[in-house]
PyMOL CGO cylinders between C-alpha atoms (Angstrom):
from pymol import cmd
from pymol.cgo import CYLINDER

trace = [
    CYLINDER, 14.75, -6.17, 11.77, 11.37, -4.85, 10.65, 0.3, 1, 1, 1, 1, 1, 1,
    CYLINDER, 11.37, -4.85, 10.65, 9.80, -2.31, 12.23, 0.3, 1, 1, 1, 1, 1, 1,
    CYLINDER, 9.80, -2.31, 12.23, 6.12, -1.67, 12.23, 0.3, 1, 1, 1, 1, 1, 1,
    CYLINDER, 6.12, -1.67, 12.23, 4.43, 2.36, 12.55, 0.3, 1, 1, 1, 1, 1, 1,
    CYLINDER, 4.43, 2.36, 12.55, 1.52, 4.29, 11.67, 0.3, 1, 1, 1, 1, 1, 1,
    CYLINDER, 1.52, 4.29, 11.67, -2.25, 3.69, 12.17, 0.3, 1, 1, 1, 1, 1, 1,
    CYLINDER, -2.25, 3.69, 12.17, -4.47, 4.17, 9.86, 0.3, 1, 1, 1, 1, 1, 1,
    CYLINDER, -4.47, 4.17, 9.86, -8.20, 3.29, 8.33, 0.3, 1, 1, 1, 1, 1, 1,
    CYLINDER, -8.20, 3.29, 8.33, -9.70, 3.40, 5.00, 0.3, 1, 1, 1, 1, 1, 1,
    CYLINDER, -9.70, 3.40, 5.00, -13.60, 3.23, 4.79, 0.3, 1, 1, 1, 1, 1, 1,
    CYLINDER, -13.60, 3.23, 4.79, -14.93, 0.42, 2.03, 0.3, 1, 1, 1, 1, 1, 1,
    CYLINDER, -14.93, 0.42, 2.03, -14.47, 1.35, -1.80, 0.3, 1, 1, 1, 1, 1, 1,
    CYLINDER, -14.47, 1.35, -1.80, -11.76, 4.07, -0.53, 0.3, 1, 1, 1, 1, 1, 1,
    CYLINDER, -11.76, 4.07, -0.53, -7.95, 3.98, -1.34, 0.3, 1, 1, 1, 1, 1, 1,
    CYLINDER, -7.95, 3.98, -1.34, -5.27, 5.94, -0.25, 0.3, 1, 1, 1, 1, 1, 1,
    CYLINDER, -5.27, 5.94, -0.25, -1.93, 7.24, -1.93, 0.3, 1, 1, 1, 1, 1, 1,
    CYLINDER, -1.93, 7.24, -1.93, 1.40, 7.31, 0.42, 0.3, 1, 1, 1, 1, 1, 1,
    CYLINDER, 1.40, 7.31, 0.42, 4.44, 8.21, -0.76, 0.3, 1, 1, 1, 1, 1, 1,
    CYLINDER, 4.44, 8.21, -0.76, 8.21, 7.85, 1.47, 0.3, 1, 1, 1, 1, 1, 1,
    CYLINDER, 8.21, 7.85, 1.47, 11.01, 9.72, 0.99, 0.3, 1, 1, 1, 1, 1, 1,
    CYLINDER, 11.01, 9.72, 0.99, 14.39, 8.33, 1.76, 0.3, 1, 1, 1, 1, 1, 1,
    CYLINDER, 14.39, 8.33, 1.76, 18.19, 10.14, 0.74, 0.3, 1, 1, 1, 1, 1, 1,
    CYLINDER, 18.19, 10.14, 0.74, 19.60, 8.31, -2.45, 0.3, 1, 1, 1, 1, 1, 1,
    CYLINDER, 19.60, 8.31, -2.45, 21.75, 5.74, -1.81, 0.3, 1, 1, 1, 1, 1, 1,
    CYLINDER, 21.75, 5.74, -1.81, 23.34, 3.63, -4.18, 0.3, 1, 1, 1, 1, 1, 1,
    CYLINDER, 23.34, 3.63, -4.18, 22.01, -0.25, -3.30, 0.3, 1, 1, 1, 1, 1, 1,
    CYLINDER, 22.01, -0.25, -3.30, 19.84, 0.87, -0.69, 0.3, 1, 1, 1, 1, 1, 1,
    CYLINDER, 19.84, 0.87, -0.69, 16.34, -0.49, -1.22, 0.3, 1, 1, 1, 1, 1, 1,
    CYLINDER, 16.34, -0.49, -1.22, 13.24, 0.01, 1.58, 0.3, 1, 1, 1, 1, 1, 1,
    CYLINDER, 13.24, 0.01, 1.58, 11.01, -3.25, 2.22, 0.3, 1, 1, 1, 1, 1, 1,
    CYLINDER, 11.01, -3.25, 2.22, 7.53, -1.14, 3.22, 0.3, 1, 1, 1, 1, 1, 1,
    CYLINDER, 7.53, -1.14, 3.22, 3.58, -3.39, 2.99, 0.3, 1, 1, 1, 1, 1, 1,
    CYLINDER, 3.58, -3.39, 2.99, 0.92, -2.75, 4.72, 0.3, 1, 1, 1, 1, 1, 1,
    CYLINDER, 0.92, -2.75, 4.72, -0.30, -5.29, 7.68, 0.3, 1, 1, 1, 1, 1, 1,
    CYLINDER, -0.30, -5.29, 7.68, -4.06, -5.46, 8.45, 0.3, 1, 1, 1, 1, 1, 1,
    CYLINDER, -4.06, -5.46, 8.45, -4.57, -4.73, 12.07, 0.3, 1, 1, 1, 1, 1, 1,
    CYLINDER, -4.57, -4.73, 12.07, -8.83, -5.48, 11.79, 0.3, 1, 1, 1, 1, 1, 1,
    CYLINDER, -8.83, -5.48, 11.79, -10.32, -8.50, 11.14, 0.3, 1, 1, 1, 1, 1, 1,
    CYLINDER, -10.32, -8.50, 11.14, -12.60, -8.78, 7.90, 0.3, 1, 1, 1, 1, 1, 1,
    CYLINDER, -12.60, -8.78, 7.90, -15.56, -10.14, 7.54, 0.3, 1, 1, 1, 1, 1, 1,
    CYLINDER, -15.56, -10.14, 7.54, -16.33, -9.50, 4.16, 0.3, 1, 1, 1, 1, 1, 1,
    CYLINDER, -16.33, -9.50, 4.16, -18.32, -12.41, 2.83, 0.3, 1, 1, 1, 1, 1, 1,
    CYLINDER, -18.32, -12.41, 2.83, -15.98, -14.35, 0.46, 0.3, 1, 1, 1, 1, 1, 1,
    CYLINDER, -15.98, -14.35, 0.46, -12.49, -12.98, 1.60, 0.3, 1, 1, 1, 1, 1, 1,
    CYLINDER, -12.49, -12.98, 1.60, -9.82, -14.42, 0.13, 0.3, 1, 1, 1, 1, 1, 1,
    CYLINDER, -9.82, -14.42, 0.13, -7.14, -13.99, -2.88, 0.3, 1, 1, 1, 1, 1, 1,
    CYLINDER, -7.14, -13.99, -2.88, -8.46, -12.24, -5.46, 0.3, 1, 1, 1, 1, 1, 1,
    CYLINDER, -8.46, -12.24, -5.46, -7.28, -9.20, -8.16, 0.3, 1, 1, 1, 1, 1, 1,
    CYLINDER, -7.28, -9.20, -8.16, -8.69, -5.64, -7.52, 0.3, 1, 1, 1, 1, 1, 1,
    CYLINDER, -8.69, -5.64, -7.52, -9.17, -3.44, -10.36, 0.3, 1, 1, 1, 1, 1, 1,
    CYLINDER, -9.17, -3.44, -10.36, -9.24, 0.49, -9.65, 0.3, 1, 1, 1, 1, 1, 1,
    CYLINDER, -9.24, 0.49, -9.65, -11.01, 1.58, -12.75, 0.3, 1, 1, 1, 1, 1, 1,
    CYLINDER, -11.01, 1.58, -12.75, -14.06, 2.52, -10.90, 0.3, 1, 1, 1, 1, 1, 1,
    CYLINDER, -14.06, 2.52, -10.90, -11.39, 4.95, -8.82, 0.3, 1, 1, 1, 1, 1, 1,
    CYLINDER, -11.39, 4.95, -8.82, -9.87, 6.61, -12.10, 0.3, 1, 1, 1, 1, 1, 1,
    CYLINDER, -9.87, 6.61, -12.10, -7.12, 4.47, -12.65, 0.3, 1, 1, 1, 1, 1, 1,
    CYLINDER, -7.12, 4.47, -12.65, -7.53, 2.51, -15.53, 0.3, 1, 1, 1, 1, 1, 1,
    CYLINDER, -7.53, 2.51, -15.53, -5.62, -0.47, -16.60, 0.3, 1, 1, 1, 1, 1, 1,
    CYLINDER, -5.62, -0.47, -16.60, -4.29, -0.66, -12.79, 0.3, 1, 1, 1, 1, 1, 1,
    CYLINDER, -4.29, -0.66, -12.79, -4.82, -4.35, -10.59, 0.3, 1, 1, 1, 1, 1, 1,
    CYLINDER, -4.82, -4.35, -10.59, -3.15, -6.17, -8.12, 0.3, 1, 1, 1, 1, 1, 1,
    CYLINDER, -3.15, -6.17, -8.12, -3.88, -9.17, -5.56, 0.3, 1, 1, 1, 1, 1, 1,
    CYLINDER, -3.88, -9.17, -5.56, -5.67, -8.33, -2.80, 0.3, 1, 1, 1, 1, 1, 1,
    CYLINDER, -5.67, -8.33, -2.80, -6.10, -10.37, 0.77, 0.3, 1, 1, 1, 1, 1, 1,
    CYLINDER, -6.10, -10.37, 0.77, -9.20, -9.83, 2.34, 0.3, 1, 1, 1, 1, 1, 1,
    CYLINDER, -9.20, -9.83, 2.34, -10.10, -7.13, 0.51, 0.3, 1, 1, 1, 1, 1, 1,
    CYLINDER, -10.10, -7.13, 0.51, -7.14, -5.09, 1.54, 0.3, 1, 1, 1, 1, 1, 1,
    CYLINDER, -7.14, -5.09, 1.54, -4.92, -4.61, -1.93, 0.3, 1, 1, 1, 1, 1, 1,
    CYLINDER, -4.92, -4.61, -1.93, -1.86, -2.79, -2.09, 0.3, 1, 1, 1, 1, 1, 1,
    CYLINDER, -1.86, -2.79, -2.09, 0.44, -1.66, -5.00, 0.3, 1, 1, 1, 1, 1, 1,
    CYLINDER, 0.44, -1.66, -5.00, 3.73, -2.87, -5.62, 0.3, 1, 1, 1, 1, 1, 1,
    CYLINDER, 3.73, -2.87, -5.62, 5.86, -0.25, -4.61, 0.3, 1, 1, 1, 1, 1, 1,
    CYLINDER, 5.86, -0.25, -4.61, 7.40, 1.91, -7.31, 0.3, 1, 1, 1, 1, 1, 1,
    CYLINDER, 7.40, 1.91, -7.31, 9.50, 4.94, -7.03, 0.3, 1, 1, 1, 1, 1, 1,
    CYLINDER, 9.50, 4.94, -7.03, 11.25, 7.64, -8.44, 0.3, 1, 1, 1, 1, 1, 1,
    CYLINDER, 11.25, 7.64, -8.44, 13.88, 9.75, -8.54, 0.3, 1, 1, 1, 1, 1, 1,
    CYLINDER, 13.88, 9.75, -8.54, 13.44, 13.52, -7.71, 0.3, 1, 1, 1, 1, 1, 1,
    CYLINDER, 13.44, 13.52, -7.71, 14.16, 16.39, -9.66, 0.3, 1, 1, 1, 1, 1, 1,
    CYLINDER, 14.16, 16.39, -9.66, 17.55, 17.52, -7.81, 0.3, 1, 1, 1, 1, 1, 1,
    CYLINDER, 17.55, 17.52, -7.81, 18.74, 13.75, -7.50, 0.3, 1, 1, 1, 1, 1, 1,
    CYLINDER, 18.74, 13.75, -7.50, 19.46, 13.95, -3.99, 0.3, 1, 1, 1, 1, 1, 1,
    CYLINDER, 19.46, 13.95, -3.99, 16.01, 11.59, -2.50, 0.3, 1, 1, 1, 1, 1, 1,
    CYLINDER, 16.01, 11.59, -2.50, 14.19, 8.64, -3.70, 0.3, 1, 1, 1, 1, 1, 1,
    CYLINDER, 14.19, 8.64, -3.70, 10.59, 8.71, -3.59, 0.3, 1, 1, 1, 1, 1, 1,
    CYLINDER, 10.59, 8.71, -3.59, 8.81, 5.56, -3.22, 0.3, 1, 1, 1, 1, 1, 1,
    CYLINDER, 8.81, 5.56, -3.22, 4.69, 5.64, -3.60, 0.3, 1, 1, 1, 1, 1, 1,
    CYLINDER, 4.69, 5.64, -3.60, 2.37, 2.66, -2.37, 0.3, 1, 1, 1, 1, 1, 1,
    CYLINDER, 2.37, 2.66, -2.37, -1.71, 2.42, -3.25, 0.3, 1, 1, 1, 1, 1, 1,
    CYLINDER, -1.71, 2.42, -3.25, -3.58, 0.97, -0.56, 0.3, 1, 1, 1, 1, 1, 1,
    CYLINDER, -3.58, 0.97, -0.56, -7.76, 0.06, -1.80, 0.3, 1, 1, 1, 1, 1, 1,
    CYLINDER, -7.76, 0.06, -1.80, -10.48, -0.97, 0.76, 0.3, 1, 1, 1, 1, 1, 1,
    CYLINDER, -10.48, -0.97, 0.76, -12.46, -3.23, -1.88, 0.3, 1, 1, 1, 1, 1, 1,
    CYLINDER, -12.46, -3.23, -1.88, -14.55, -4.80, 1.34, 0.3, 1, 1, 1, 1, 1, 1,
    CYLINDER, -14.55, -4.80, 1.34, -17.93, -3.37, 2.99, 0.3, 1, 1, 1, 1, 1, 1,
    CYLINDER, -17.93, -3.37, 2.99, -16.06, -1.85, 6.50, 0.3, 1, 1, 1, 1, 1, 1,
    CYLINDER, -16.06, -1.85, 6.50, -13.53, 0.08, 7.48, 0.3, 1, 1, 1, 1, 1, 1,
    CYLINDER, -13.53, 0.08, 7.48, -10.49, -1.53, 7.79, 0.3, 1, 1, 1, 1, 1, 1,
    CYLINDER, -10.49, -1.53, 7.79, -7.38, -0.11, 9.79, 0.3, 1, 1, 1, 1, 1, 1,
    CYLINDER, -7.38, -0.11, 9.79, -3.76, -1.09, 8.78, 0.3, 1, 1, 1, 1, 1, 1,
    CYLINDER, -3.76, -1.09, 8.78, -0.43, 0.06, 10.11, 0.3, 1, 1, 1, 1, 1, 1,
    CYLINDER, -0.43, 0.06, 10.11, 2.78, 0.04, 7.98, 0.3, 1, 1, 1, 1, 1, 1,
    CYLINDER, 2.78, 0.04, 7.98, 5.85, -2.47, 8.10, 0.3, 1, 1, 1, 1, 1, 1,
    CYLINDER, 5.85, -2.47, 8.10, 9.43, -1.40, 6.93, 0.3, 1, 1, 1, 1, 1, 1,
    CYLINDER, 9.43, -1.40, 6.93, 12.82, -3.63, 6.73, 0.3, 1, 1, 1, 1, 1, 1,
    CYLINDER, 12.82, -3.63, 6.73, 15.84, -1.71, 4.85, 0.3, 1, 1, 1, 1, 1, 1,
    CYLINDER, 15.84, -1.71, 4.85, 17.94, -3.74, 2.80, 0.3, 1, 1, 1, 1, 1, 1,
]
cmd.load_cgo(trace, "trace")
């Protein structure tokens, strides 16, 4: 069952960085995206890529729905081996604010 937390907003041409940390556990694997909880009405919504050059990271893009894009989740391992760390980029490439919450399912 998923489960769906956090409320957030990101003002147009913003992104934001989150990172989770969970204990390491051998074939344990979190399920986390983002869910749009405003409506857009950014002329010309639809699927699309986003590229973040203009935000520092070059060579970075992804498919975006109405203008919300999000990462693929990647993680890593930290230092003492004891917790995966899993990061997610979240870009407002629209002209408002849009507010999202988070959804998780563990497999």
């Amino acid at each position: 069952m998923a489960s769906e937390w956090g409320h957030n907003s990101l003002a147009p041409g913003q992104a934001a960085g989150w990172f989770f940390s969970r204990p390491a556990q051998r074939g344990f694997l979190p399920v986390i995206s983002v869910r749009p909880t405003s409506p857009d009405f950014t002329p010309g919504a639809g699927w699309s890529y986003v590229g973040v050059g203009d935000l520092g990271l070059e060579g970075i893009s992804f498919p975006q729905f109405l203008h919300l894009g999000v990462s693929t989740l990647w993680s890593s391992l930290s230092p003492d081996g004891n917790e995966n760390v899993y990061y997610l980029l979240v870009i407002n490439d629209g002209n408002q604010t849009v507010e999202y919450a988070f959804v998780e399912a563990d497999l």
